[in-house]
C-alpha positions in Angstrom: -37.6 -69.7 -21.7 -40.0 -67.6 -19.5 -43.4 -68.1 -18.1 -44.9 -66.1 -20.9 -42.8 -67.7 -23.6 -43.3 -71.5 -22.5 -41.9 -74.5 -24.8 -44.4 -76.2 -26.7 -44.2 -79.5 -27.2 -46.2 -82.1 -30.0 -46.3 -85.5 -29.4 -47.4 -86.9 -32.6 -48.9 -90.8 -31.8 -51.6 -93.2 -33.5 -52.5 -94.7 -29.9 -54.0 -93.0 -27.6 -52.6 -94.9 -25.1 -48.9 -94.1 -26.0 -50.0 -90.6 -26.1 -50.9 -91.1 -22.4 -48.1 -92.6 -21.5 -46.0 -90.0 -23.2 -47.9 -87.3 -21.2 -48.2 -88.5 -18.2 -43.6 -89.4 -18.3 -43.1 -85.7 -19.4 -45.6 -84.5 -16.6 -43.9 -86.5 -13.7 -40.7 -84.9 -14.9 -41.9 -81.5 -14.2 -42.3 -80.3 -17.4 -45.7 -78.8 -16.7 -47.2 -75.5 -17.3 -46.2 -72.4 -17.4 -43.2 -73.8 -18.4 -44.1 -76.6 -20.5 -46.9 -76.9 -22.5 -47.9 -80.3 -24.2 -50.1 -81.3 -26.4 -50.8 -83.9 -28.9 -52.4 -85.4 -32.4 -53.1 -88.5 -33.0 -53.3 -88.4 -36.8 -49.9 -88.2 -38.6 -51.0 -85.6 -41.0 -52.8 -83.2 -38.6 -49.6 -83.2 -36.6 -47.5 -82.3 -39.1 -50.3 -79.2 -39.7 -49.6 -78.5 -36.3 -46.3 -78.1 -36.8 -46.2 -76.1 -39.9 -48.8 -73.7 -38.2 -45.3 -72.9 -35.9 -47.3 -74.6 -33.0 -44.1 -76.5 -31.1 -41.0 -76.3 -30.2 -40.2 -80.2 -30.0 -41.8 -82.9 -31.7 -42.1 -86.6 -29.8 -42.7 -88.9 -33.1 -43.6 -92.4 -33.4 -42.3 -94.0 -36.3 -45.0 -96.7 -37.1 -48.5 -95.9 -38.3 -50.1 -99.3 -37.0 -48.8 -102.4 -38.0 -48.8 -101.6 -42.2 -47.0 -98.3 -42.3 -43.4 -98.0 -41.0 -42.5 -95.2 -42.6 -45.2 -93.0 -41.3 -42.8 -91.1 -38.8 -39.5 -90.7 -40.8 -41.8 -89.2 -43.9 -43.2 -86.5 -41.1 -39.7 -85.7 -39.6 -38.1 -85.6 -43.2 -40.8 -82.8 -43.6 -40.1 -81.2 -40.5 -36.4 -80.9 -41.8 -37.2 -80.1 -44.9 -39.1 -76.5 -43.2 -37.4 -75.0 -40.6 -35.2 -76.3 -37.6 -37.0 -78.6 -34.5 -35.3 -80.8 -32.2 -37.2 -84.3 -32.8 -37.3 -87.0 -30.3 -38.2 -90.3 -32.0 -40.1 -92.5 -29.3 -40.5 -95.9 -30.8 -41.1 -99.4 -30.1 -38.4 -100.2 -33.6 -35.8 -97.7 -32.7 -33.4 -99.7 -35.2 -35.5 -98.1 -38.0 -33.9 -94.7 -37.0 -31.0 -95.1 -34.7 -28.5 -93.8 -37.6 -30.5 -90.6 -37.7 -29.5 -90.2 -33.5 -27.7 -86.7 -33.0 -28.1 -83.8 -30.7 -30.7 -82.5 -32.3 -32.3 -85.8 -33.3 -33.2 -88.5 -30.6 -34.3 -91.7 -30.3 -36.4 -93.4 -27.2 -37.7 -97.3 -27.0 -41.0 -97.4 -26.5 -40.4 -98.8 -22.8 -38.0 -96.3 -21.8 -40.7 -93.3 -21.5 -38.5 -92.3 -18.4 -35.9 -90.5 -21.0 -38.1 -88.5 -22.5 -38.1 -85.5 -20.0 -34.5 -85.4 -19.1 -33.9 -85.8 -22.9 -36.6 -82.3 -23.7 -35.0 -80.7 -20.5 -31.5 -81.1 -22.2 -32.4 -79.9 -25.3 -34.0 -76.6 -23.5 -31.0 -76.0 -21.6 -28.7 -76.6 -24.4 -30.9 -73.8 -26.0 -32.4 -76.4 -29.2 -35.6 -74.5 -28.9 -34.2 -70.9 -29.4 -34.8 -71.2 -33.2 -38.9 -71.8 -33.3 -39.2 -69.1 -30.9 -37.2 -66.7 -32.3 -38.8 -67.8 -35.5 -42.0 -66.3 -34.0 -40.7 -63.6 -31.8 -40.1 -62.1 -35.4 -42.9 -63.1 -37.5 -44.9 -61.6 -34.4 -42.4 -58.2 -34.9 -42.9 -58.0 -38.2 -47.1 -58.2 -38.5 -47.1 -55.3 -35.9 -44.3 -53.6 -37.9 -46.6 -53.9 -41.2 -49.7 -53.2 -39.6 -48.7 -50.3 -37.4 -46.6 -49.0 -38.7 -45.8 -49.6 -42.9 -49.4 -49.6 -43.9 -50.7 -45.9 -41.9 -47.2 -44.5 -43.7 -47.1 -46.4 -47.1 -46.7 -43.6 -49.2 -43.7 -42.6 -47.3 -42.0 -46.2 -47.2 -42.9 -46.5 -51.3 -42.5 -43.1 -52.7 -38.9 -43.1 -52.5 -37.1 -44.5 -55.2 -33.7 -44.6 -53.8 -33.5 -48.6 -54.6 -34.0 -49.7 -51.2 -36.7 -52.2 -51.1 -39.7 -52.7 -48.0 -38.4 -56.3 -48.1 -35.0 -54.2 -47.0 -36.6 -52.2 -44.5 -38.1 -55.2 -42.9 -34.9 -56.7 -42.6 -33.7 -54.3 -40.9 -35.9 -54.3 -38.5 -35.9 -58.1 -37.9 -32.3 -57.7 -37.5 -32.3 -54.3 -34.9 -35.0 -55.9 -32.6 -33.1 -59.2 -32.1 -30.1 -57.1 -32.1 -31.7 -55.5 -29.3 -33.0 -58.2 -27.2 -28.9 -60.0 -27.5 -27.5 -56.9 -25.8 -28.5 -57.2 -22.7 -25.8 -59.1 -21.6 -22.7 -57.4 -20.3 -20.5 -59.8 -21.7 -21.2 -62.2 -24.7 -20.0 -65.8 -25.7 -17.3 -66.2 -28.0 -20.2 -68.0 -30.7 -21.8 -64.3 -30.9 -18.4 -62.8 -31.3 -19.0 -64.2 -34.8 -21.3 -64.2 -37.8 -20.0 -67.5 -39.2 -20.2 -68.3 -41.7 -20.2 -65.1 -43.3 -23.9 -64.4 -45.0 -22.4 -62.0 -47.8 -20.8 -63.7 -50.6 -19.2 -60.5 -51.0 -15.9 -59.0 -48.9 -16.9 -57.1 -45.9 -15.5 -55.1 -43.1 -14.7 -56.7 -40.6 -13.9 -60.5 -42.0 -11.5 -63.0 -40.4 -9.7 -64.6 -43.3 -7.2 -67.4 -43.7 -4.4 -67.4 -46.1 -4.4 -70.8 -47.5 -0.8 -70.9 -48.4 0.1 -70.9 -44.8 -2.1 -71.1 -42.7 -2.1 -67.6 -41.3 -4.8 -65.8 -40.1 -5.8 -61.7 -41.1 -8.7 -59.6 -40.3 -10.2 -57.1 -42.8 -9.9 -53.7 -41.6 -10.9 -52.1 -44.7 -13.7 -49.1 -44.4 -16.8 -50.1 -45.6 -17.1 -47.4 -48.0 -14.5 -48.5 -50.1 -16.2 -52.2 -50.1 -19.2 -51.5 -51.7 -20.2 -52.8 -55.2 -21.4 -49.5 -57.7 -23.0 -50.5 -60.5 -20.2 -49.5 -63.5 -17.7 -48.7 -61.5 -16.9 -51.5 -59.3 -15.4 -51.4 -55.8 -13.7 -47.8 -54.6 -10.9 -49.5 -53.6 -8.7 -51.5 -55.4 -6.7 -52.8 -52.1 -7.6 -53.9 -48.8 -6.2 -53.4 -45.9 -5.8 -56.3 -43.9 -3.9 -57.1 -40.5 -2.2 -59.9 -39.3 -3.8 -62.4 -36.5 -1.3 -63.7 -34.2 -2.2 -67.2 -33.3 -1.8 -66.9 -29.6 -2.1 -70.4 -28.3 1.0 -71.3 -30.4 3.4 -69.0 -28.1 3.4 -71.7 -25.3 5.0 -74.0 -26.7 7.7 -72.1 -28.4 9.6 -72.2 -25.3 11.3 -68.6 -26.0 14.1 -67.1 -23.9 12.6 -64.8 -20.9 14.5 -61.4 -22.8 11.9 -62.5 -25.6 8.8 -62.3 -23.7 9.0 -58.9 -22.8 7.8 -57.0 -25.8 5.2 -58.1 -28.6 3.1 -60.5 -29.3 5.8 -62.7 -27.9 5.1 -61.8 -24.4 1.5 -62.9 -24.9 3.1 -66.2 -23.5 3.0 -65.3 -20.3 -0.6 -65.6 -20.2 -0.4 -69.5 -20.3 2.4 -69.9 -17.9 1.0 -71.0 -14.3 3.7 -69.3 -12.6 2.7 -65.6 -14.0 1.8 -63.3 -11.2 -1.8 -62.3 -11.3 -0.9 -58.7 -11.5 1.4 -59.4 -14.8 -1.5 -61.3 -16.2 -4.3 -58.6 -15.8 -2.1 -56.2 -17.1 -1.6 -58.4 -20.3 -5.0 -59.2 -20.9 -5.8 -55.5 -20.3 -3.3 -54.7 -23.1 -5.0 -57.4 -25.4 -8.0 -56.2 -25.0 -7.7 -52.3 -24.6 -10.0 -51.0 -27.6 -7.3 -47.9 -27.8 -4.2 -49.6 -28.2 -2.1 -51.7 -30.8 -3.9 -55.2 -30.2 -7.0 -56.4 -31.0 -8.2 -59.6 -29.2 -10.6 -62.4 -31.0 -11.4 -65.1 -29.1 -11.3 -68.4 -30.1 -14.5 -70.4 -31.8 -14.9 -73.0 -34.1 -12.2 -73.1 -36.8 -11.1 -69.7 -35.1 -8.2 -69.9 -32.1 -7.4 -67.4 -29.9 -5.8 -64.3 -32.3 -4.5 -61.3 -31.2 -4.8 -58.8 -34.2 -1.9 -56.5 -34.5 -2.4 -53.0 -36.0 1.2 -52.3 -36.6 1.0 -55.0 -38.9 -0.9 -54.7 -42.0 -0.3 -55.3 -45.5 -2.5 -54.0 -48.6 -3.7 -57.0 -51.1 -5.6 -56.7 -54.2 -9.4 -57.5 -53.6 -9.0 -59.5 -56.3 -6.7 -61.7 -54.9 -8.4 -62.4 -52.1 -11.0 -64.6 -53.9 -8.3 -67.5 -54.3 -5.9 -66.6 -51.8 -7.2 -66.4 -49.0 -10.4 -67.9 -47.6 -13.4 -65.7 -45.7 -14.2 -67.7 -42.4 -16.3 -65.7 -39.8 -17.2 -61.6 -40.0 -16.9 -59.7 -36.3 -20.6 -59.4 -35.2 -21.6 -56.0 -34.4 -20.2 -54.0 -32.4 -17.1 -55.5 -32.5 -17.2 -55.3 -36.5 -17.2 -51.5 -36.2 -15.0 -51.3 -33.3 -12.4 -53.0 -34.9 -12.5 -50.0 -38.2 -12.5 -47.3 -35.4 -9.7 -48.9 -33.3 -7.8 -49.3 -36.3 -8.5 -45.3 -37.1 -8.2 -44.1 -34.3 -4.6 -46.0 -33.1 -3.0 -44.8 -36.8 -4.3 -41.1 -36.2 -3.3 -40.9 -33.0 -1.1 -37.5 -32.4 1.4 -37.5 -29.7 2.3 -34.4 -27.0 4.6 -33.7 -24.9 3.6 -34.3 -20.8 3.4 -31.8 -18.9 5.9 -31.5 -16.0 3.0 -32.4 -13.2 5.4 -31.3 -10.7 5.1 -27.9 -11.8 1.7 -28.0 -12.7 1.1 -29.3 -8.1 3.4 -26.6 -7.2 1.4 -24.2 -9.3 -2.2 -25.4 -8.0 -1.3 -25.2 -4.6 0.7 -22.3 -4.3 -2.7 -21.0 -5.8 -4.8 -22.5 -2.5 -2.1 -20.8 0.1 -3.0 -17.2 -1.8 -6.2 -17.7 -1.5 -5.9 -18.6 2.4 -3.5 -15.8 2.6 -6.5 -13.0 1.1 -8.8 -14.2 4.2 -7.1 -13.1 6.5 
């Protein structure tokens, strides 16, 4: 949240009182402008307009229309559901009515406890609730510009071609670079955009984190894209993929193995979680794990996923058609660790060795080169 991207809240109250009250709590909390922006409606149904014109980021909801309509509330938050994600804060003098519906994303505030409001609305801002609207508009925002600026001045271009690929798919993809864009300014990301889970392809893709469901064990997809794709009569290129085995690292600790078997493998991962390693030892493990040229490839843990370490030496080759009931798609890499993972995998198995060069000779040579130079300016 930024000064020129405030949160937008909606109180939505029949008496104006309330609606005072409500204001006047979320304003001695310091939720005021630029930050904040609050406003309000009075009448159920223009609210919910409000709303569906994309005009909040939170909506404060009472739950009784007067004294003859109880239900006023939960029918305008079951329509909110029903359209796109907002955090709701029920603020209610009958909070029974809605107390099962209580969540993080749903809340629910007495009437005479308008003190909680603005912790509640700062929590759900820092927590990051109201990331959805406003991406929501970031990119309908992107996209009129797109169309306008763009599409319309070049339309014969974008419709003459008929290669199969849609405007709708050309809009997509520019939905998905700008965000794409606006993520990667971070240096380092959270484990939750490690991920696209769950997968949004009902088909196999590069790149997936898989369980076998006979055991348990976990395997990422290092198939090549290419070989992945659907043609029309043919079916898929490939009849295998290529998948590699994920090491479930957090298991190691308590395997209590001998010292002689910690030294090579996945096995001497364990050293990570004892507190006795040296911090030396440990940087160098983690910067085996996660060295993007070598045998290992580290996903960390999220959700249903725990901390794997992928090993590239090894792999098996399973029919794509048993994957389907064998084994169970749970996450895809995001990119670019999706791609990094295909070219980490090519690029360890291509690898060619050399000999080293003595370096010995190599310093004798250099320098002896330095002392004949001295030598000629004299």
């Amino acid at each position: 949240m930024t000064d020129t991207n405030p949160c937008k809240i909606l109180v939505i109250d029949d008496d104006e009182e309330s609606v005072e009250i409500c204001k006047n709590a979320l304003s001695r909390g310091e939720l005021t402008p630029p930050s904040f922006e609050i406003d309000s409606e009075q009448d159920f149904e223009q609210g919910l307009r409000r709303f569906m014109a994309r005009e909040c980021d939170i909506v404060i909801l009472d739950v009784r229309r007067g004294v003859d309509d109880p239900l006023a509330g939960q029918q305008v938050a079951d329509a909110i559901r029903s359209t796109r994600f907002t955090p709701v804060i029920f603020w209610t003098a009958i909070p029974e009515k809605v107390s099962d519906q209580e969540s993080s994303f749903v809340r629910v505030v007495p009437k005479n406890e308008s003190s909680k409001l603005a912790p509640i609305v700062k929590q759900m801002v820092d927590e990051g609730l109201i990331t959805a609207s406003q991406t929501e508009r970031i990119i309908t925002s992107v996209l009129r510009d797109f169309m306008w600026n763009e599409v319309l001045p070049h339309w014969k271009d974008y419709a003459s071609y008929d290669d199969g690929a849609s405007i709708g798919s050309v809009v997509g993809l520019r939905a998905s670079q700008v965000m794409a864009a606006r993520s990667n300014s971070q240096e380092s990301a959270a484990p939750s955009l490690h991920y696209v889970y769950p997968p949004t392809s009902e088909q196999l893709q590069p790149a997936d984190v898989m369980i076998r469901q006979a055991d348990g064990t976990w395997w990422l997809n290092i198939t090549p894209a290419c070989d992945l794709v659907l043609r029309s009569k043919k079916g898929r290129k490939a009849e295998y993929a290529l998948l590699a085995l994920g090491h479930d690292i957090t298991t190691l600790a308590s395997e209590n193995k001998a010292e002689s078997e910690c030294q090579s493998g996945i096995a001497k991962f364990a050293k990570l979680f004892a507190p006795d390693t040296k911090l030396s030892r440990w940087n160098d493990l983690w910067s085996e794990m996660t060295d993007t040229r070598g045998r290992y490839i580290y996903l960390p843990a999220f959700r249903d996923i725990p901390h794997l370490v992928v090993d590239l030496q090894h792999t098996k080759s399973v029919l794509v058609t048993e994957l389907d009931t064998a084994y169970k798609r749970v996450a895809t890499l995001n990119s670019p660790w999706a791609e990094a993972s295909l070219v980490q995998h090519s690029q360890y198995f291509g690898r060619v060795g050399t000999p080293d060069f003595d370096k010995n000779v190599v310093k004798s040579q250099l320098q002896s080169l330095n002392n004949n130079s001295d030598d000629s300016d004299k």
